[in-house]
N, CA, C and O of each residue as an XYZ file, in Angstrom:
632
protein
N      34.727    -15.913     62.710
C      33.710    -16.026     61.701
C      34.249    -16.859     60.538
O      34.644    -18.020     60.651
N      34.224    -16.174     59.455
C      34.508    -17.100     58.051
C      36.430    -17.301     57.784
O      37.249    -16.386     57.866
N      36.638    -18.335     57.556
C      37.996    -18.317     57.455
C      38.217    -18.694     56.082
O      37.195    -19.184     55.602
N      39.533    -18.623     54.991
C      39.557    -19.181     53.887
C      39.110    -20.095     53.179
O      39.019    -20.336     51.976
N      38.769    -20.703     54.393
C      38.556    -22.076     54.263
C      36.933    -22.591     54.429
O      36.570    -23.668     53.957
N      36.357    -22.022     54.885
C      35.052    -22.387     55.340
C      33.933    -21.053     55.035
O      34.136    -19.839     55.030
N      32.775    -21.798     54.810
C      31.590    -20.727     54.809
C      30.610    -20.919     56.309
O      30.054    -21.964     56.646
N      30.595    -19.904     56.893
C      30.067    -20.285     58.576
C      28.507    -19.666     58.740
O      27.926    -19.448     59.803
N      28.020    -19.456     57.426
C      26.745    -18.827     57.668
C      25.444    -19.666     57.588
O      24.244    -19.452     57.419
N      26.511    -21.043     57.853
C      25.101    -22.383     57.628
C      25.098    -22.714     59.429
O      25.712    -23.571     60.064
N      24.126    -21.632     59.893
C      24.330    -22.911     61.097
C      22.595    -22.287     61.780
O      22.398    -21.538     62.737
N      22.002    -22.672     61.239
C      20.507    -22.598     61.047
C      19.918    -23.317     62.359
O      18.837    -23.152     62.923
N      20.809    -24.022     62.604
C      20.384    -25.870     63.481
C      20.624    -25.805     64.316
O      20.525    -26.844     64.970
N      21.230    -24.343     65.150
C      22.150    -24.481     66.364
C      21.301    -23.744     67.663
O      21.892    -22.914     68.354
N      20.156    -24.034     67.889
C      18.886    -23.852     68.617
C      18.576    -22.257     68.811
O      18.500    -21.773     69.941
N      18.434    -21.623     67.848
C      18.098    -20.079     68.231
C      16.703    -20.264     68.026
O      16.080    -21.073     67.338
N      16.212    -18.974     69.065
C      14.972    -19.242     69.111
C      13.944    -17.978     68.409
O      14.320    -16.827     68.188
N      12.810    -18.436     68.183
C      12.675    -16.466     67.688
C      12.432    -15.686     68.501
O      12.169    -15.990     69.664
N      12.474    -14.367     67.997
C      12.311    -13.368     68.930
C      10.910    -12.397     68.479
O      11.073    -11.227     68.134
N       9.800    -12.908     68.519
C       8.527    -12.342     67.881
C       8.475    -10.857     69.100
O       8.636    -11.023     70.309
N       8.273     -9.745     68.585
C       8.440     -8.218     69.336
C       9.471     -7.840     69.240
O       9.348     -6.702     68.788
N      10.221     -7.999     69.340
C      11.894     -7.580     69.288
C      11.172     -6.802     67.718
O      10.496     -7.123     66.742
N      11.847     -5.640     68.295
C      12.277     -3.886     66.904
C      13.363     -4.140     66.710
O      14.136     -4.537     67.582
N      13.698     -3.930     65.308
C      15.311     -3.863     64.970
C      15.279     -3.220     64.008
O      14.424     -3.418     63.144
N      16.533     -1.950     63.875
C      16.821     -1.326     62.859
C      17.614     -2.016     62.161
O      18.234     -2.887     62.770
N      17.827     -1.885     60.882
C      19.197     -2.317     60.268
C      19.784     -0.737     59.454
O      19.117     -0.168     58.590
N      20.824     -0.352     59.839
C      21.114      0.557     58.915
C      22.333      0.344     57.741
O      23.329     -0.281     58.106
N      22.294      0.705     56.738
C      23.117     -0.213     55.512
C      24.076      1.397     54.972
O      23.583      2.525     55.003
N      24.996      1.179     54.676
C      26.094      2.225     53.693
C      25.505      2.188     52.556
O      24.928      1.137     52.277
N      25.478      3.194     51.676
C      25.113      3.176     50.392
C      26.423      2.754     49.588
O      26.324      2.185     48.501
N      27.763      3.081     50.216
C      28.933      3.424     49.842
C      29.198      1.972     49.329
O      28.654      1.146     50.063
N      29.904      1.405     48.241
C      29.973     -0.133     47.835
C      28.240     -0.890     47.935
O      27.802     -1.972     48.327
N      27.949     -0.284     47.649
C      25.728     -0.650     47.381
C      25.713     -2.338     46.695
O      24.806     -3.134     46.938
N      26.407     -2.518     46.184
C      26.653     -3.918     45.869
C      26.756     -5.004     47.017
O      25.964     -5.899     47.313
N      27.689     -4.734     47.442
C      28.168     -5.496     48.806
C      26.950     -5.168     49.682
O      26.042     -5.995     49.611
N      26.793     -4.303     50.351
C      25.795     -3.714     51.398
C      24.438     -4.213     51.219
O      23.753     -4.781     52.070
N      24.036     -3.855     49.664
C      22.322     -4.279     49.794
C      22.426     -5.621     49.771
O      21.372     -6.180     50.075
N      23.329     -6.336     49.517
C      23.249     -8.001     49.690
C      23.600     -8.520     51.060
O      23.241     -9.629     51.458
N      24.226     -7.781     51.672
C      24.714     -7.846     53.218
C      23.250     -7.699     53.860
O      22.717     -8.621     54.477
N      22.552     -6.230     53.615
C      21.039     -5.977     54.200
C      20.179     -7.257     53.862
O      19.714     -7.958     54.761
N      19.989     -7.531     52.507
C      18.626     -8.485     52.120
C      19.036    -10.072     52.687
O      18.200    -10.976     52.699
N      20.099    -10.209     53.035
C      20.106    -11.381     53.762
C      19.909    -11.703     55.487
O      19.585    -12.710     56.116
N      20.274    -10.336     55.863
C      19.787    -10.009     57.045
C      18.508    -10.132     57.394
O      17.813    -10.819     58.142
N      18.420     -9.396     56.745
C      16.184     -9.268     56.444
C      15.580    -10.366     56.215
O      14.480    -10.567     56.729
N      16.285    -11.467     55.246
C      15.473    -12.595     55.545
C      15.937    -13.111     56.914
O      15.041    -13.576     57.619
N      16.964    -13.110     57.325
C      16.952    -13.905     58.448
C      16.045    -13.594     59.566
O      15.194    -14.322     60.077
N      16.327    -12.565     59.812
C      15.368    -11.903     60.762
C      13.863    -12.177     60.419
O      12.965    -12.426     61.224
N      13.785    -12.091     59.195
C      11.826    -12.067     59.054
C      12.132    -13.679     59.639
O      11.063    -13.963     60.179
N      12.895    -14.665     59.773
C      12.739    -16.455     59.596
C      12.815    -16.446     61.194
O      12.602    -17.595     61.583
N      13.052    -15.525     62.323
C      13.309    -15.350     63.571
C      12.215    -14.686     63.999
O      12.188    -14.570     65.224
N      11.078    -14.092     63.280
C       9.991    -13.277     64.130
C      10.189    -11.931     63.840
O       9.326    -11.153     64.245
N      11.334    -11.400     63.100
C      11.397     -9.536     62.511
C      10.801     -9.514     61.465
O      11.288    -10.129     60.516
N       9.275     -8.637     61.270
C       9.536     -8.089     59.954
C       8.366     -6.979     60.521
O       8.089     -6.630     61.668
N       7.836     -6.605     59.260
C       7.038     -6.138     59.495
C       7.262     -4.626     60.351
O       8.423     -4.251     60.515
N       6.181     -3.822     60.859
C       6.713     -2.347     61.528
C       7.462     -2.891     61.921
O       8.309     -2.335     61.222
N       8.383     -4.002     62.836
C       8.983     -4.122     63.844
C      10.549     -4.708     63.437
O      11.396     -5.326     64.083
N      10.457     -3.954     61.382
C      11.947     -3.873     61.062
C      11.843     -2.792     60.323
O      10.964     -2.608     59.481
N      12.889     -1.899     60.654
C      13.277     -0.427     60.602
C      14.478     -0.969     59.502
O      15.311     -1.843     59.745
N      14.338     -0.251     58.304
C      15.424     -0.311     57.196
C      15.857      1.301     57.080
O      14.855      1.983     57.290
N      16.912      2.038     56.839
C      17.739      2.842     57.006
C      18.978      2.794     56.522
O      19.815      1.980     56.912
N      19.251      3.986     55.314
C      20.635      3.997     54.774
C      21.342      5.224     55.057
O      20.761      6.221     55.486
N      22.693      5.172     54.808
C      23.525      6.194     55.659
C      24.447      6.229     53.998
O      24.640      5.194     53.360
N      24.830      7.342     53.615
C      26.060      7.706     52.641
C      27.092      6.642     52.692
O      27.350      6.100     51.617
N      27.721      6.252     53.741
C      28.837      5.401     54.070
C      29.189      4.569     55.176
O      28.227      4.234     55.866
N      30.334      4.136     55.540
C      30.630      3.382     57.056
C      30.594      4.471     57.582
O      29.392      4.669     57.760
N      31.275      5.530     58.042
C      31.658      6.086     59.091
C      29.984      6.548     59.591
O      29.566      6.575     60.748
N      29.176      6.906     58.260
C      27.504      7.549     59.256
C      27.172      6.644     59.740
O      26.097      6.888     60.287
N      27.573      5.283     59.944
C      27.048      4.059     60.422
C      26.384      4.449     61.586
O      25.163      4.372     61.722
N      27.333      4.958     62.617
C      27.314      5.743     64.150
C      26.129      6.257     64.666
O      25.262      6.038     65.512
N      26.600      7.355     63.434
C      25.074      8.288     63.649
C      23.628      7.410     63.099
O      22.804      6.905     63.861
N      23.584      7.387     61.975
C      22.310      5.875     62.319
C      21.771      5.518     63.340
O      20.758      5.980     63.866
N      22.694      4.328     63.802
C      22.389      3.662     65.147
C      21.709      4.183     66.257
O      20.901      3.652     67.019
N      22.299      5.617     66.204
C      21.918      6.411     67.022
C      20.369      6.931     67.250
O      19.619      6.932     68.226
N      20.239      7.415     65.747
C      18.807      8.227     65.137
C      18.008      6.636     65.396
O      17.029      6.660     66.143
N      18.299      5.681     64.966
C      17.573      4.260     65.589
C      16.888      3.598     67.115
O      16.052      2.755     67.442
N      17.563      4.295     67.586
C      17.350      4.164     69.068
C      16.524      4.973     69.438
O      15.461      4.657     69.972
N      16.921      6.211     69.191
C      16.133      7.828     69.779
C      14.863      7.853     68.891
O      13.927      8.399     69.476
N      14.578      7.435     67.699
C      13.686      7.989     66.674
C      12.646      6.508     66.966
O      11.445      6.770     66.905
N      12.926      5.280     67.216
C      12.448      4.085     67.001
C      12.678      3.688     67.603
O      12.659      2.508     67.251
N      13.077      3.780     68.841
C      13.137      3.065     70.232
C      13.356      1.114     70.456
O      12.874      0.247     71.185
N      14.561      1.202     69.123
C      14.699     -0.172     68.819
C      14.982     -0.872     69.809
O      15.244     -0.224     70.823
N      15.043     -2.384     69.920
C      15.352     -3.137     70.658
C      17.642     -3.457     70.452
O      18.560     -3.672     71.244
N      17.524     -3.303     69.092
C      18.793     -4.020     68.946
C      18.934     -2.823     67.264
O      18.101     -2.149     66.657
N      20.738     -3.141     67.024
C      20.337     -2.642     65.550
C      21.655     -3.508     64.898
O      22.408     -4.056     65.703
N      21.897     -3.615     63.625
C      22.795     -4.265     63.063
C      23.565     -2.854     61.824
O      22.868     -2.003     61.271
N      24.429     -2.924     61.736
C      25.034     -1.818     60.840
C      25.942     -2.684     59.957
O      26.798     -3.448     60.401
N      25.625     -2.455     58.467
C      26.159     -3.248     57.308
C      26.972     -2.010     56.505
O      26.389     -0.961     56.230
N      28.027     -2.190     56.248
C      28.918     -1.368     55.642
C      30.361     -2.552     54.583
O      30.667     -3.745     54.583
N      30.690     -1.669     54.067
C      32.161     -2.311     53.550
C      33.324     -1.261     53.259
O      33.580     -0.758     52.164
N      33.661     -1.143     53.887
C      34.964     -0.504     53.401
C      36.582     -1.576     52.770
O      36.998     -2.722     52.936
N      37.041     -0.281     51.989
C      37.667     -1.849     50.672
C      39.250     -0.734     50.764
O      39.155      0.474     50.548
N      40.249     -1.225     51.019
C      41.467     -0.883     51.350
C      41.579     -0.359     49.642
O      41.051     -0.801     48.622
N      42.359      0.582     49.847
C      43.052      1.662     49.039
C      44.183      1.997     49.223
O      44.881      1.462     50.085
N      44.605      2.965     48.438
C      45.785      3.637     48.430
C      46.332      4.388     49.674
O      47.546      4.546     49.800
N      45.499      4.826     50.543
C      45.568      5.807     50.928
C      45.376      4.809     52.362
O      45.194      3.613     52.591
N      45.513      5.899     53.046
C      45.148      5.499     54.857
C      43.724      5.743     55.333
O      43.312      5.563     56.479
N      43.235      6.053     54.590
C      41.711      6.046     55.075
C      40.872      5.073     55.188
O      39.849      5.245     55.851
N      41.157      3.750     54.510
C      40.507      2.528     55.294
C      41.136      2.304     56.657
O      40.685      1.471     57.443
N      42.122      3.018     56.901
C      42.241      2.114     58.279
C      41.420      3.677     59.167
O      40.494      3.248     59.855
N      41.491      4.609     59.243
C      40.813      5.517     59.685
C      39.322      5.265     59.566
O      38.679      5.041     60.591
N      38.915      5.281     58.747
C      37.315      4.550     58.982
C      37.122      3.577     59.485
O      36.314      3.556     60.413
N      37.698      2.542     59.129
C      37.375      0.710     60.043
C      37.555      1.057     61.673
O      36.688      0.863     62.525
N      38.803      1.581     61.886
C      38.633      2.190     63.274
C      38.129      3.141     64.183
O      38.354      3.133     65.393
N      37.362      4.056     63.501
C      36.601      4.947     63.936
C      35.524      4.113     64.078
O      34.868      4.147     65.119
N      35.219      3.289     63.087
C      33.528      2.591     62.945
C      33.588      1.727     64.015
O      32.606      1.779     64.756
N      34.314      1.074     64.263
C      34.631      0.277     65.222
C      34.820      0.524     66.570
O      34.628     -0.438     67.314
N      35.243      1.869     67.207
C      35.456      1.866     68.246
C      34.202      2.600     68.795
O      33.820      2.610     69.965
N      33.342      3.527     67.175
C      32.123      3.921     67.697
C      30.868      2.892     68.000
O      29.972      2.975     68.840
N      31.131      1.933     67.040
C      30.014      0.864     67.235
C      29.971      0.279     68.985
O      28.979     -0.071     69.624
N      31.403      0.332     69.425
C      31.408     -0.746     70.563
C      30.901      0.268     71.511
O      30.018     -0.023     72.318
N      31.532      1.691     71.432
C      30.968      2.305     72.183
C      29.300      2.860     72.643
O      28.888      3.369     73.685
N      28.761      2.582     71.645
C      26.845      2.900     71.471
C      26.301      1.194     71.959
O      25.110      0.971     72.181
N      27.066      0.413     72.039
C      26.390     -0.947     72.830
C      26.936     -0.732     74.539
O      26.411     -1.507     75.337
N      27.898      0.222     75.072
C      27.765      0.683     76.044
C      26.534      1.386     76.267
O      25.521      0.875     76.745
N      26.706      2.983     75.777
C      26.176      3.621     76.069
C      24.608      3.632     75.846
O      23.950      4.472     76.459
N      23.654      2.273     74.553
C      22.852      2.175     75.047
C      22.428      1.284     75.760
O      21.279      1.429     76.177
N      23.097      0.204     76.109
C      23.208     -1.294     76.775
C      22.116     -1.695     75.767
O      20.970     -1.501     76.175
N      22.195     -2.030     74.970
C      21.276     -2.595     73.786
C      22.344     -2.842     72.924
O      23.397     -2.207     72.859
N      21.901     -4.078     72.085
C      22.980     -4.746     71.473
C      22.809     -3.922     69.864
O      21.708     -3.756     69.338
N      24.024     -3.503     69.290
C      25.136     -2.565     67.591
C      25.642     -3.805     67.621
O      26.573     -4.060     68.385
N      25.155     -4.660     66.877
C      26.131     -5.440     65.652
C      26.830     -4.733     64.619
O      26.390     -3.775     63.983
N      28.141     -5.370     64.480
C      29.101     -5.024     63.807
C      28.894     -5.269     62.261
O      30.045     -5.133     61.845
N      28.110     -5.547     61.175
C      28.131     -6.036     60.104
C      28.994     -5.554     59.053
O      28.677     -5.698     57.872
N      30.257     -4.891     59.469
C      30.909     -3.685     58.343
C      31.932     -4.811     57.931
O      32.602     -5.453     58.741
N      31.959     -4.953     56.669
C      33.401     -5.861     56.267
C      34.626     -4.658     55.841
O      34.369     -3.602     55.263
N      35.774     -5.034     56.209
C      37.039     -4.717     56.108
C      37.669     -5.399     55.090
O      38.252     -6.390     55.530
N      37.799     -5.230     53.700
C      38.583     -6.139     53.066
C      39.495     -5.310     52.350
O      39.424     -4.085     52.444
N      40.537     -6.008     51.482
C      41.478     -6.090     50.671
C      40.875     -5.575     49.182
O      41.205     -4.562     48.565
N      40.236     -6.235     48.939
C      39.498     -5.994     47.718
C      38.237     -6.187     47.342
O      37.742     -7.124     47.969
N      37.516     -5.696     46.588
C      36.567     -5.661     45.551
C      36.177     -7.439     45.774
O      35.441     -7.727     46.718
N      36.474     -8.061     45.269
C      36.671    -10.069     45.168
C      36.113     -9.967     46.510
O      34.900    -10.063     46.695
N      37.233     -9.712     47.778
C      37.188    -10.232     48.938
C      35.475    -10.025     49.587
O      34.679    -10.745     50.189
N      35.487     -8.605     49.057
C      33.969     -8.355     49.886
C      32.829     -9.061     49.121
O      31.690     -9.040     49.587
N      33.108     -9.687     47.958
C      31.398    -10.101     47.247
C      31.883    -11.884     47.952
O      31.037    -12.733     48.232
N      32.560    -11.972     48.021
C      32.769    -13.412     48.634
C      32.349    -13.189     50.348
O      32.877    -13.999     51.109
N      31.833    -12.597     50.699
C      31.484    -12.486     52.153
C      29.991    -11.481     52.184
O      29.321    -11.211     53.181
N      29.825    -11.192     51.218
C      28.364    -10.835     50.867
C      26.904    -11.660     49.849
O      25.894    -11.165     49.350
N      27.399    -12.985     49.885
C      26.618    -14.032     49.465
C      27.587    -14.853     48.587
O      27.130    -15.630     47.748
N      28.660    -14.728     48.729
C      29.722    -15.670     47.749
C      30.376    -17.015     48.956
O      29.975    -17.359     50.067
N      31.487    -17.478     48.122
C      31.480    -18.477     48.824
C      31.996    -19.033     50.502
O      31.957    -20.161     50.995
N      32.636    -17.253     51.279
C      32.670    -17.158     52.160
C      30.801    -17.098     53.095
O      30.619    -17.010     54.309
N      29.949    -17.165     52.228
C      28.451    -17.165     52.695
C      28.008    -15.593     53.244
O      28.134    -14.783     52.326
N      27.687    -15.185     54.087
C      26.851    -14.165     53.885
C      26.837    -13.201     55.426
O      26.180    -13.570     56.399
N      27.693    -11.912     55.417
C      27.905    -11.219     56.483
C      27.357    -11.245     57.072
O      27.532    -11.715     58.196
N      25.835    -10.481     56.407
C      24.622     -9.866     56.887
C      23.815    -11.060     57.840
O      23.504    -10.957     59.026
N      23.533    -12.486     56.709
C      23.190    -13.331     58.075
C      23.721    -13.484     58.881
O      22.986    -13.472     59.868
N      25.287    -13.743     59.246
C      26.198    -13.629     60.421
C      25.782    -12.919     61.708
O      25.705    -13.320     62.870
N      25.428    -11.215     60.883
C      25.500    -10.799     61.842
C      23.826    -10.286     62.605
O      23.576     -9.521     63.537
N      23.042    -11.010     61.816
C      21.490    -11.162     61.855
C      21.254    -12.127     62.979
O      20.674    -11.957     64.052
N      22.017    -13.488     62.322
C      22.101    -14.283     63.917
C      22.802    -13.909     65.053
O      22.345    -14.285     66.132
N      23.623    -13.372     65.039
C      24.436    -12.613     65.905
C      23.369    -11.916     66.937
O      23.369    -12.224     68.129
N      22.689    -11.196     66.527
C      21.778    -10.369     67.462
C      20.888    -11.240     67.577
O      20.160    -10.876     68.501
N      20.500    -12.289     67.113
C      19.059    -12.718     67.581
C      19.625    -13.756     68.757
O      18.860    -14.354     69.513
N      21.239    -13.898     68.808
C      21.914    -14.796     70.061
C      21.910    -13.789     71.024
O      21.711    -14.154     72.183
N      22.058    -12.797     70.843
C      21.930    -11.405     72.197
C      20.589    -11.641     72.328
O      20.049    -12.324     73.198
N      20.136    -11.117     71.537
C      18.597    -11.477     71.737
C      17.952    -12.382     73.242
O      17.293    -12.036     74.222
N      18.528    -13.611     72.794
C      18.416    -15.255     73.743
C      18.904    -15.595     74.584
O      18.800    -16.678     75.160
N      19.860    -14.258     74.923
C      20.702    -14.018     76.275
C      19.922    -14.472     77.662
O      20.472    -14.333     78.754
């Protein structure tokens, strides 16, 4: 995705197609609400610019990363989505619990695109700091949430 060096959330041009019917939840962390609701509202436009909006986008917030899981879940079973995207940030600390959450979130996300064979985008940023995550939530690393908005609408076009 985004490297120091580059912003990769310009690629508008690279033949995706829309997906008009396609349901999609997005579920967002409240936890860092800064980062997240800008991660969500860029998602949301992308998706409405692909054929999502309307009943057929499910918005949903969870306390933090780790409820990400459960979300996804209540998304599927409750709303019989097509796809869902999960936006979170967790921001390294003192302590060992960013790496305990990033990896829990992570190994649960991959596991619910098994178990529902329906595509959990990953949208959770992992950073260093405070800086790092607003630069990957519409700063000059460009914008998670579209990342990972196009992301599913390329599963999608599978």
């Amino acid at each position: 995705m985004s490297s120091a060096n580059k912003n990769l959330s310009n690629f508008r041009q690279d033949g995706l197609k829309k997906v008009n019917g396609k349901k999609v939840a997005i579920i967002t962390a409240e936890w860092n609400e800064e980062v997240t609701f800008a991660l969500r509202d860029a998602a949301v436009e992308f998706l409405n610019e692909y054929g999502v909006s309307g009943e057929n986008l499910i918005l949903k917030q969870v306390p933090g990363s780790f409820e990400l899981i459960y979300g996804a879940i209540q998304a599927f079973e409750k709303y019989d989505v097509d796809g869902v995207i999960v936006l979170g940030c967790v921001i390294q600390g003192e302590t060992p619990h960013f790496t305990f959450i990033s990896q829990a979130v992570a190994t649960g996300i991959a596991e619910l695109n098994i178990t529902y064979q329906k595509p959990v985008i990953f949208g959770v940023l992992t950073t260093l700091d405070t800086q790092q995550a607003k630069e990957r939530a519409g700063g000059k690393h460009g914008n998670k949430g579209t990342e990972a908005a196009a992301s599913l609408i390329k599963v999608f076009n599978l």
